[in-house]
N, C-alpha and C positions, 0 to 999 in steps of 0.2 A: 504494500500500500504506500504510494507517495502521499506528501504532505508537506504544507508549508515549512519554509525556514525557521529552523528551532522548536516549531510545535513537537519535532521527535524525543527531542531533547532536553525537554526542560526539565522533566522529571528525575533528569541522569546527570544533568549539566556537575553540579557539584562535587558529585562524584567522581567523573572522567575529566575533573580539572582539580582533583584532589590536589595535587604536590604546586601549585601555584602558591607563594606565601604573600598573601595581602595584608600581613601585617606590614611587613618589610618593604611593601610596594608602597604603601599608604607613607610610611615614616620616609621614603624614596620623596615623594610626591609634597609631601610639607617639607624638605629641603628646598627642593626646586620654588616653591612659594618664597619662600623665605628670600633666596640667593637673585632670583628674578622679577617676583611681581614689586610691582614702584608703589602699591596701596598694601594695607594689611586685611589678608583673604580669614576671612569669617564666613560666607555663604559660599555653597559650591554646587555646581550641576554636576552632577555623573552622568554622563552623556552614553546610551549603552548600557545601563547598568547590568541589565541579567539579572540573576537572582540576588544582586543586591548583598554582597561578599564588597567590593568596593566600599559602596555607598555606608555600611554600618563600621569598616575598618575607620574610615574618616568620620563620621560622626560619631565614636568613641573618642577622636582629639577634639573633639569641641566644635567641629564645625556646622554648621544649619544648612541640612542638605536637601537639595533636590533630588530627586531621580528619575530619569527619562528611558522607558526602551518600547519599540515597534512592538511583543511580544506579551500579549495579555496571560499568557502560561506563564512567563518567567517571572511578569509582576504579581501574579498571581503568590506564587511561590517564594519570593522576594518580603510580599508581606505577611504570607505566613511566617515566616522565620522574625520578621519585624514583632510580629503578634507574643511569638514564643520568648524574644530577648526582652520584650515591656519596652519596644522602642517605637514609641506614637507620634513623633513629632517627625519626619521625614514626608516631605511630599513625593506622592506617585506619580507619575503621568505617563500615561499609554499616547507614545505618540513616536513621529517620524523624525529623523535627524536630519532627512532635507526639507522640513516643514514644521518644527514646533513654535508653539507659542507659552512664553512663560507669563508669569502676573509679575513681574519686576526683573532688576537687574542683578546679579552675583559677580561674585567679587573672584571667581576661577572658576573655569571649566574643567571637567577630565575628562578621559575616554580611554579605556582601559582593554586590552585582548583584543587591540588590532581592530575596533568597531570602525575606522576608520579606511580599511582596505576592503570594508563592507560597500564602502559608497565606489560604484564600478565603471561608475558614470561621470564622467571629469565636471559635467554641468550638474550634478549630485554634490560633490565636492566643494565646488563655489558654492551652492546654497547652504549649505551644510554651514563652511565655515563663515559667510555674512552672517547667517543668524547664531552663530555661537558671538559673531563681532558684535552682533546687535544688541546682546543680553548681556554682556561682559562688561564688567562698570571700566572704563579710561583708566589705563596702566594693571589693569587685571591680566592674567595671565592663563593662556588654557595648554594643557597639558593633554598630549597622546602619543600610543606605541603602533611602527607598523611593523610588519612584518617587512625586510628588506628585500632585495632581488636576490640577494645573495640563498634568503631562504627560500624563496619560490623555486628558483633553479637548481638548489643544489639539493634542497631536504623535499620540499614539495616535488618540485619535477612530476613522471610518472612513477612516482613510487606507491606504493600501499601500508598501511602500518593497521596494529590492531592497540584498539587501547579495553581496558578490560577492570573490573571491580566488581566487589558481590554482586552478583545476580544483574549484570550487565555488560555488556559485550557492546562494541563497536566498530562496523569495519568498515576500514578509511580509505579511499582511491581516488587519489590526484590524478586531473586532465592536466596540465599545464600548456597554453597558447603564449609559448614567450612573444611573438611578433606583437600580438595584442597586449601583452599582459597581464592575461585574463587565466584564472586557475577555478577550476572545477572542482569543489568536494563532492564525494559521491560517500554519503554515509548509511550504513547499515546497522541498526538498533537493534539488540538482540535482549530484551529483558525475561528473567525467567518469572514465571508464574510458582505459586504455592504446591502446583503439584508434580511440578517437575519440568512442565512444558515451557515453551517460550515464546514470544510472540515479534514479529518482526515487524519492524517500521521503515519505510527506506525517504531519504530528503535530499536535497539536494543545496547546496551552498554554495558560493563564488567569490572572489575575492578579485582583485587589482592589485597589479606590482605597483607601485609609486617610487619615480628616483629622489632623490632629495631636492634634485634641480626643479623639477614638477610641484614638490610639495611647498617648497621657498616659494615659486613664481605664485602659486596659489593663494598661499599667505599673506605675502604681502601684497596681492591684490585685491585681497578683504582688509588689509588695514593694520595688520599685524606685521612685527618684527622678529626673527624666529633669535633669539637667548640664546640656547643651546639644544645642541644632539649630543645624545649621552647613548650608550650601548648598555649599560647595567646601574646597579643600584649603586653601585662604588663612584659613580663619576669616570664611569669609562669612556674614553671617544676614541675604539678603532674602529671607525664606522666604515672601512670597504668587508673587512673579515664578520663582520657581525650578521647575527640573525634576526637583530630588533633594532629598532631605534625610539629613542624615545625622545619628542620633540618638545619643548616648552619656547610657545610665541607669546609675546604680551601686546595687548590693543593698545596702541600708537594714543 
């Protein structure tokens, strides 16, 4: 059975992105605040959030969060876990990252697991990032990771990988179109049932290479200044060998 983006997965998401640590990303990310934005960030969009693993990392440091994703499953599930920790004060909003509307402005944006190699569409992209320009208060800073060419070509490619945890299977096959720079997830969901059985779900994902040269021109033709490219949480920048990049721009 095919099915939309992420509807396979939401229920797994957490699980098959167990070894991510969003503590360490989160204390990553209030560096970069600190080092780059010219205002002091107290409100923040999670741009993407998912099941809201970001979003509650950061608002344990104090910050008044938003959170935004296309996916009413994962916000679904975002607020369950919201419900479970007695964390009521985070706004939700099911909505589009080339199309949202907030009720005011914050003072940094994130986007976090590469939501930004989601938008495949270079005119996606500019809307995207006008309206994160739009809602960012002057000298605020938005922070996001892509995945690099380095890893489309070398790790994505046509390779296959299987990722796996209790009672969940998932199997992974890369198209990769470098001309275009367009890569194909082809995911296979394999949950087991209470009796033994399993039921399969299959989606389908896509992503865009972005070079740095493309993401700069981008940026600063919404308005933004890009700070820095960092490769890890350490303040790494060998960014041709790297598989991420993690960009922090501030609104001009």
């Amino acid at each position: 059975m095919n099915v939309p983006l992420y509807a396979a997965l939401w229920a797994n998401y957490d699980k098959l992105n167990a070894e991510t640590d969003y503590e360490e990303w989160a204390d990553f990310l209030c560096v970069l605040f600190g080092r780059h934005s010219k205002i002091p960030v107290t409100s923040v969009l999670d741009l993407g959030c998912g099941t809201g693993s970001m979003t509650f990392a950061l608002h344990s440091r104090g910050y008044d969060m938003t959170a935004l994703d296309i996916s009413p499953e994962m916000l679904s599930c975002a607020r369950e876990k919201a419900e479970k920790q007695g964390i009521g004060d985070v706004l939700w909003l099911c909505q589009d990252m080339r199309s949202f509307e907030l009720y005011g402005t914050v003072s940094a944006v994130v986007c976090c697991l590469d939501g930004i190699n989601h938008l495949t569409g270079y005119r996606d992209l500019d809307r995207c990032l006008s309206l994160v320009h739009n809602y960012l208060e002057p000298g605020g800073l938005f922070v996001f990771d892509v995945n690099t060419p380095k890893k489309f070509r070398e790790f994505y490619a046509d390779h296959d990988y299987i990722l796996e945890d209790e009672g969940v299977l998932c199997c992974w096959q890369n198209q990769y179109d470098d001309r275009h720079g367009i890569c194909d997830f082809l995911l296979s969901v394999f949950e087991e049932n209470q009796d033994g059985t399993w039921n399969r779900t299959d989606t389908l994902q896509r992503e865009r290479c972005y070079s740095r040269k493309r993401l700069t021109q981008s940026l600063e033709k919404a308005g933004f200044s890009v700070e820095g490219i960092y490769t890890g949480f350490h303040m790494e920048a060998e960014l041709d060998s790297a598989h991420r990049w993690y960009i922090a721009a501030r609104r001009d």
